[in-house]
DOFIDO-829553 format. One record per residue: residue in one letter; residue number from 1; x, z, y of N, C-alpha, C in turn. Coordinates in Angstrom, 3 decimals. Layout:
% residues N
{A; NUM; {X; Z; Y}; {X; Z; Y}; {X; Z; Y}},
...
***
This chain:
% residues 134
{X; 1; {109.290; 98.114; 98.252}; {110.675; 98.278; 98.640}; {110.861; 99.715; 99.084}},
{X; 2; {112.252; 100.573; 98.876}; {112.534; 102.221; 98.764}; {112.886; 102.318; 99.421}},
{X; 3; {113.675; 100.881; 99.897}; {115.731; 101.091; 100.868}; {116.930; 101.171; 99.775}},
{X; 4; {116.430; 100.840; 98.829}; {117.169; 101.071; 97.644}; {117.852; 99.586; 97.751}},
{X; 5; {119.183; 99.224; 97.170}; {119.938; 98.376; 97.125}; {119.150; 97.394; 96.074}},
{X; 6; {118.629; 97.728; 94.868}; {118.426; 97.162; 93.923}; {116.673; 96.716; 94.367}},
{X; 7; {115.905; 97.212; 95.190}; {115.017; 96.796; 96.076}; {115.109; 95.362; 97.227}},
{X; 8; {116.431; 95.458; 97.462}; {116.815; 94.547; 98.375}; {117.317; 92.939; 97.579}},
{X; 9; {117.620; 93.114; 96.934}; {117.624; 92.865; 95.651}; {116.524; 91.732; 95.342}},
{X; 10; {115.648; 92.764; 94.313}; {114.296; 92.020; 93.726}; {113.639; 91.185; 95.554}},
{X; 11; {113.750; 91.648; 96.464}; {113.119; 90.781; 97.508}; {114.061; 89.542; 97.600}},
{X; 12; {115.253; 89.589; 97.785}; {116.138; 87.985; 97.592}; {115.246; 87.266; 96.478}},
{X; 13; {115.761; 87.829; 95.231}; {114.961; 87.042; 93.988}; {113.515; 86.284; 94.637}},
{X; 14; {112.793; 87.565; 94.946}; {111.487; 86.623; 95.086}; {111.690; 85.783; 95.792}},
{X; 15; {111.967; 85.576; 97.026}; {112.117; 84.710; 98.103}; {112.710; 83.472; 97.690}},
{X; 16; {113.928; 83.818; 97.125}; {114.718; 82.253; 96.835}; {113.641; 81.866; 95.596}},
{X; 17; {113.526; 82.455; 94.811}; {112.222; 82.002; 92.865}; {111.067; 81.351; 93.372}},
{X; 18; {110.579; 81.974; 94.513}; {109.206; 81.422; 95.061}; {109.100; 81.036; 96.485}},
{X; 19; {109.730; 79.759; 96.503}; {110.372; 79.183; 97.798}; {108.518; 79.189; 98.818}},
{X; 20; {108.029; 78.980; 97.670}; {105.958; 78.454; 98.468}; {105.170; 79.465; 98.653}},
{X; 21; {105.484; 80.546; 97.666}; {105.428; 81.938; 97.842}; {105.080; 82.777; 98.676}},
{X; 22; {103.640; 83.404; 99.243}; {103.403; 84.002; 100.352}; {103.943; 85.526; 99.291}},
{X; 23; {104.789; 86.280; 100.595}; {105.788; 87.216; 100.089}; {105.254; 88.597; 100.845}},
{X; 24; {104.861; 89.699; 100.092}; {104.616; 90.868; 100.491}; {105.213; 91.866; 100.334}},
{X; 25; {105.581; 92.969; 100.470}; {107.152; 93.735; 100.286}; {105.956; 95.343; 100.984}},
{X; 26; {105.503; 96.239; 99.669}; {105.012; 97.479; 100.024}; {105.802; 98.061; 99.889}},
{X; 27; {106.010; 99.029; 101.215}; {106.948; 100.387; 100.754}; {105.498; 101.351; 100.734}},
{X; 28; {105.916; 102.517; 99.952}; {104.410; 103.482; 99.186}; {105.377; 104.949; 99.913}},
{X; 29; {104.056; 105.471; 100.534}; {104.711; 106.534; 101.169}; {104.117; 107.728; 100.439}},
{X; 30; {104.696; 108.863; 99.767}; {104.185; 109.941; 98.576}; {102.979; 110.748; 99.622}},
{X; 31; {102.370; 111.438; 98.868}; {101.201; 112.090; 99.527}; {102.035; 113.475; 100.141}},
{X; 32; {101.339; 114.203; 100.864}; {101.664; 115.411; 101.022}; {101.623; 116.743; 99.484}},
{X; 33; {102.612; 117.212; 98.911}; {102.781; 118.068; 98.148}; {103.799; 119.107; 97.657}},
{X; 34; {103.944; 119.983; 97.343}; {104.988; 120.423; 97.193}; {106.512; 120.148; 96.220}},
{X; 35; {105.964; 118.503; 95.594}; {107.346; 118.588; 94.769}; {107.507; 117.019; 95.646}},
{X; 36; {107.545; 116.578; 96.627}; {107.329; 115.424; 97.022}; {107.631; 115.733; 98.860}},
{X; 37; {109.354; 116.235; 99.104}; {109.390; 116.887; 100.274}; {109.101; 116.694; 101.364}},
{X; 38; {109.780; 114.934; 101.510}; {109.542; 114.170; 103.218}; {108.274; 113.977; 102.915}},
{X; 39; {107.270; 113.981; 102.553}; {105.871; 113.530; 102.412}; {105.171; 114.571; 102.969}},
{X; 40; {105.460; 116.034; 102.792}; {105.060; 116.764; 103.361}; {104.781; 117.028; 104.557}},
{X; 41; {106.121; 116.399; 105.413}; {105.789; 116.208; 107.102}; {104.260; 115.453; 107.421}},
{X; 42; {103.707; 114.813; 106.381}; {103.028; 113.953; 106.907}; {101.557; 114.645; 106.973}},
{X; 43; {101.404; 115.436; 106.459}; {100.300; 116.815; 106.575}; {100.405; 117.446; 107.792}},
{X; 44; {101.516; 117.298; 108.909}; {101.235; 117.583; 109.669}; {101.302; 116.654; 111.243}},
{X; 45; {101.321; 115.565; 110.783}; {101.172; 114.607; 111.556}; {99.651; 114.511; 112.099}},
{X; 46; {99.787; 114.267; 113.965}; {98.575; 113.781; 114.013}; {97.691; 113.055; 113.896}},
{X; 47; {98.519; 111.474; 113.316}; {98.065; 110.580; 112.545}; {98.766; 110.087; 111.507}},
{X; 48; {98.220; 109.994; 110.310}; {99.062; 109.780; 108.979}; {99.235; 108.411; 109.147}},
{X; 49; {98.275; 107.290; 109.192}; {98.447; 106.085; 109.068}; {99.637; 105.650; 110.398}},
{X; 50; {99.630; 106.118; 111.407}; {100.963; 105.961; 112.374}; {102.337; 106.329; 112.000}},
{X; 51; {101.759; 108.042; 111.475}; {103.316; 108.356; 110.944}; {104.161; 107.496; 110.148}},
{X; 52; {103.303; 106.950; 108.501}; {103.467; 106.792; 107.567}; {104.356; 105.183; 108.250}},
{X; 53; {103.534; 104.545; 109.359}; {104.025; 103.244; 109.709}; {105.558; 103.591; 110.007}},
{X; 54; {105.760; 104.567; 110.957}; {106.890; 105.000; 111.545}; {108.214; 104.900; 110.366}},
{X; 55; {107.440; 105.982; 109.544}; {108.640; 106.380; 108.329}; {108.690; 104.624; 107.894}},
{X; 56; {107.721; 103.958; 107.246}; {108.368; 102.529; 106.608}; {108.906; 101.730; 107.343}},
{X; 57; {109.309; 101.713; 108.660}; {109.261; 100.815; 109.473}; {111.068; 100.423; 109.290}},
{X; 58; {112.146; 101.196; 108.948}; {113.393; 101.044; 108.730}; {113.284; 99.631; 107.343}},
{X; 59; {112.979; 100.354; 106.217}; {112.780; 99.537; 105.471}; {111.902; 98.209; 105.523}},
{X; 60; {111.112; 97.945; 106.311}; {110.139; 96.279; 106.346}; {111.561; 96.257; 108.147}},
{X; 61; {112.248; 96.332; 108.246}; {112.857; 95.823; 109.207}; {114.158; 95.000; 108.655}},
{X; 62; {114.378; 96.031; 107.549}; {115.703; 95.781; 106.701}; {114.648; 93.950; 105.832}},
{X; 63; {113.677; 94.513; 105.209}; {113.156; 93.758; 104.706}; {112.821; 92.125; 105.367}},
{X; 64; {112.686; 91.999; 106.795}; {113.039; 90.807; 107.469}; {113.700; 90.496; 107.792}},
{X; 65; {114.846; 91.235; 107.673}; {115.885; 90.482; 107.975}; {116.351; 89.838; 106.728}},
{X; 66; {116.305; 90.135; 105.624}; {116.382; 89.439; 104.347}; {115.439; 88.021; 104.433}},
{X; 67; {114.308; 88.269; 104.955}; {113.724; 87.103; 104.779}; {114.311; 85.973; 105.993}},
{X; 68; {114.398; 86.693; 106.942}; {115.176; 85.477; 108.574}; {116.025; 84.847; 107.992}},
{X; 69; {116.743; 85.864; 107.178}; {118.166; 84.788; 106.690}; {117.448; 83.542; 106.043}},
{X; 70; {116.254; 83.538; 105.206}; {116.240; 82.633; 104.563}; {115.228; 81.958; 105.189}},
{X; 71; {114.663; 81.935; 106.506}; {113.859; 81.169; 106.947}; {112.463; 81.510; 106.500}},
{X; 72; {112.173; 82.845; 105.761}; {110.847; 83.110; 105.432}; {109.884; 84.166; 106.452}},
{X; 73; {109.085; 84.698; 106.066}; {108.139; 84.973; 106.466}; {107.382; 86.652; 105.444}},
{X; 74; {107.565; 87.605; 105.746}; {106.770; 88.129; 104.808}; {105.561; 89.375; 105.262}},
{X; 75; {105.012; 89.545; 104.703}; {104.047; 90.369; 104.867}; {104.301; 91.746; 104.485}},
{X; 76; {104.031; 93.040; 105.488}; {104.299; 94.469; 104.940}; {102.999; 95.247; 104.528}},
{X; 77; {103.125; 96.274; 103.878}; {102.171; 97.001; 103.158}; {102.600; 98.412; 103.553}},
{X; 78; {102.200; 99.063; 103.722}; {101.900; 100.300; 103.622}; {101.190; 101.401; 102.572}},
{X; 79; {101.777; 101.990; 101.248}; {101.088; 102.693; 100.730}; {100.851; 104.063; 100.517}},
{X; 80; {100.142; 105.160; 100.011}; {100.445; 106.383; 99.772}; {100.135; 106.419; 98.643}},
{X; 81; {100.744; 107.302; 98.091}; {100.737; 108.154; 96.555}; {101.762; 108.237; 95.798}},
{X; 82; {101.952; 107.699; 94.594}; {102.930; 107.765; 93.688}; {103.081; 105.764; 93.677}},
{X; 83; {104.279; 105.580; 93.717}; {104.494; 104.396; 93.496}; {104.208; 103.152; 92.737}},
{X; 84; {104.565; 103.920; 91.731}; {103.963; 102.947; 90.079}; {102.452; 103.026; 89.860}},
{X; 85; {101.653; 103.985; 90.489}; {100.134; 103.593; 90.761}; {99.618; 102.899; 91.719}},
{X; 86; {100.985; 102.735; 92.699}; {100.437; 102.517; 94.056}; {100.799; 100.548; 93.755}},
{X; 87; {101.692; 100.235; 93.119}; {101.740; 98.978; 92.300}; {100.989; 98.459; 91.859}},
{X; 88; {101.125; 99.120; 91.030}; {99.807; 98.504; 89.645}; {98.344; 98.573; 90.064}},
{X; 89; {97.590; 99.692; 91.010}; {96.272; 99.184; 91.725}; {96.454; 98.120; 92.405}},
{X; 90; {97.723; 97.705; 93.201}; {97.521; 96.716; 94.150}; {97.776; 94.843; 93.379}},
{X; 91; {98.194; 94.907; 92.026}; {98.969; 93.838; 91.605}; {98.099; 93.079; 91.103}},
{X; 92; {96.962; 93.350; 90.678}; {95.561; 92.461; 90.872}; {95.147; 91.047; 91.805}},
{X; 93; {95.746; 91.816; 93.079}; {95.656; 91.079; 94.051}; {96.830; 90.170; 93.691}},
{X; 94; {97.952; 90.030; 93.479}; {98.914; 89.125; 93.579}; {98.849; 88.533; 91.865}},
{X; 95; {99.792; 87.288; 92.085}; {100.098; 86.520; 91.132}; {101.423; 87.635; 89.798}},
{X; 96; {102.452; 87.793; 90.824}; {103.564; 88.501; 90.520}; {104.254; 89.518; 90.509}},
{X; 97; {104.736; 90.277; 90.521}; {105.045; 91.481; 90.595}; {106.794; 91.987; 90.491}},
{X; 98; {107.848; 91.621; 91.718}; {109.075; 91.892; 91.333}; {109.621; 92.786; 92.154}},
{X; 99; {110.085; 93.483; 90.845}; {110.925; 95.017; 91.187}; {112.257; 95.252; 91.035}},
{X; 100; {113.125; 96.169; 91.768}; {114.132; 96.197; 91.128}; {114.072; 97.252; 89.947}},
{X; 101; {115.428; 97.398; 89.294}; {115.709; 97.917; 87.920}; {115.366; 99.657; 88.190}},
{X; 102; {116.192; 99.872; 89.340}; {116.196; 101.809; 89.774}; {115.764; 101.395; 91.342}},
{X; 103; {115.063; 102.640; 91.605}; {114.679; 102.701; 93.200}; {115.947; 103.552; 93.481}},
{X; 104; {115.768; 104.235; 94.987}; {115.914; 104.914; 95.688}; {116.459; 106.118; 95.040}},
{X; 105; {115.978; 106.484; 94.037}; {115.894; 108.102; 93.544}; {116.707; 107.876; 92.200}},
{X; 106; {117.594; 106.816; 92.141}; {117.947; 106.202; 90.824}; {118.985; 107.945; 90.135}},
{X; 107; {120.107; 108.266; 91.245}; {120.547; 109.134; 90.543}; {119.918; 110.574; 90.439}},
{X; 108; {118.709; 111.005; 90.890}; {117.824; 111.996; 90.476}; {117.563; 112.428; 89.115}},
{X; 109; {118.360; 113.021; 88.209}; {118.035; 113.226; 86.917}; {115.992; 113.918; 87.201}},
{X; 110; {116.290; 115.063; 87.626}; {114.656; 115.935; 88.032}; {113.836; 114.554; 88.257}},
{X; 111; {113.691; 113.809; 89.524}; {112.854; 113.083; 89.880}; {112.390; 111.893; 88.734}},
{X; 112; {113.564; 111.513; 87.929}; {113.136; 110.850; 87.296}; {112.439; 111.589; 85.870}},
{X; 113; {112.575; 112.502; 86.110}; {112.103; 113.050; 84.459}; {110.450; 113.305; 85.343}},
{X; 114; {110.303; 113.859; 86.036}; {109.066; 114.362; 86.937}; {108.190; 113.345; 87.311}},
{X; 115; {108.437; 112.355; 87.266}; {107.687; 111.095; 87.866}; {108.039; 109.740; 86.846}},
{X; 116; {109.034; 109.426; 86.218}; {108.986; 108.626; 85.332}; {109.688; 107.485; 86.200}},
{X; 117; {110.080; 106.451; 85.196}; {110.637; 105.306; 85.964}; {109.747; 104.200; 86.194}},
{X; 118; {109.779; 104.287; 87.916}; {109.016; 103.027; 88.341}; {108.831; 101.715; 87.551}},
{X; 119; {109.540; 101.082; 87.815}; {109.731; 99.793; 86.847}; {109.437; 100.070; 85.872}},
{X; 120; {109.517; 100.600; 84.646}; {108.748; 100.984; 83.254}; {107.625; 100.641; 83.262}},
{X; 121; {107.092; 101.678; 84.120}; {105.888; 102.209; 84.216}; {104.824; 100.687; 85.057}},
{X; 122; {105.710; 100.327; 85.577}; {105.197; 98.481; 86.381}; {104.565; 98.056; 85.098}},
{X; 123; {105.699; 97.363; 84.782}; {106.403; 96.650; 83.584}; {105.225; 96.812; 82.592}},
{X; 124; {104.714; 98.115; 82.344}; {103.469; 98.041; 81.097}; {102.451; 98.379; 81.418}},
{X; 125; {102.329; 98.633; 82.409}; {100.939; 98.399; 83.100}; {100.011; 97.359; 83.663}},
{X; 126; {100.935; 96.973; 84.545}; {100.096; 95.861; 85.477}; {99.545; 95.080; 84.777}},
{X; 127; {98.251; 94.500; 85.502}; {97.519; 93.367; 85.219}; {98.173; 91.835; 85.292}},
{X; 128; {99.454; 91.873; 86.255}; {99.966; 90.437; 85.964}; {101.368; 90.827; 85.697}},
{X; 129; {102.121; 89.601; 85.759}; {103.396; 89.305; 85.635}; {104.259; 90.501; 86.403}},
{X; 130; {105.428; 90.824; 85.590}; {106.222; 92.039; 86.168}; {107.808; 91.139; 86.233}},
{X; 131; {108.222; 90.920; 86.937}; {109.709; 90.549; 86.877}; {110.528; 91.671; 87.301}},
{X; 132; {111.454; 91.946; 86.436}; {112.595; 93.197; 86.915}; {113.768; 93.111; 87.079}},
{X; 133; {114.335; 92.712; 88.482}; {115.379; 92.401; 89.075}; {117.041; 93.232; 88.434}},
{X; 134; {117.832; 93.425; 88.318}; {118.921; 93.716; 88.229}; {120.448; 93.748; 89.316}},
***
């Protein structure tokens, strides 16, 4: 999850699709680099794994409250790197895999040419099932 609308989104889907469903919701925090700006603060943090909690913590807040409404329960993740790797290493572990259509960065012409589209890049990679929300 980005904070992206269409993020908020694919988490309804899962929740209501997989009522039995133990539900995990990673937001992936970018590494420190120069084309990758807010990430950069995190190079100078005195702890990355705190910071990184800090920065996701809006989004897995937004993210339970989606689930309270529905009486669920979900689990947060924390990742770094690039997203669509940071997916697809982790989707092994799970049964499913649902995304929305555009993140966060949807109207970024640059970002998306520079990094590619998440979901795509899910979508033909992963080892399991990819569902792509709308």
């Amino acid at each position: 999850m980005d904070g992206s609308e269409n993020a908020e989104i694919a988490l309804e889907y899962a929740l209501e699709n997989f009522p039995d469903a133990s539900v995990s919701v990673l937001h992936v925090i970018g590494v420190p680099s120069s084309m990758l700006g807010r990430a950069t603060g995190l190079a100078l943090a005195d702890n990355i794994d705190d910071d990184a909690a800090e920065r996701a913590e809006p989004v897995f807040e937004r993210a339970r409250e989606i689930a309270g409404e529905r009486d669920r329960e979900i689990e947060t993740v924390v990742g770094f790197g690039h997203p669509a790797r940071n997916i697809i290493d982790r989707a092994a572990d799970y049964d499913t895999v649902v995304i929305g259509t555009h993140g966060a960065d949807r109207g970024r012409a640059t970002r998306r040419f520079l990094v590619g589209n998440v979901a795509e890049t899910v979508s033909k990679r992963a080892p399991v099932s990819v569902i792509i929300v709308r």
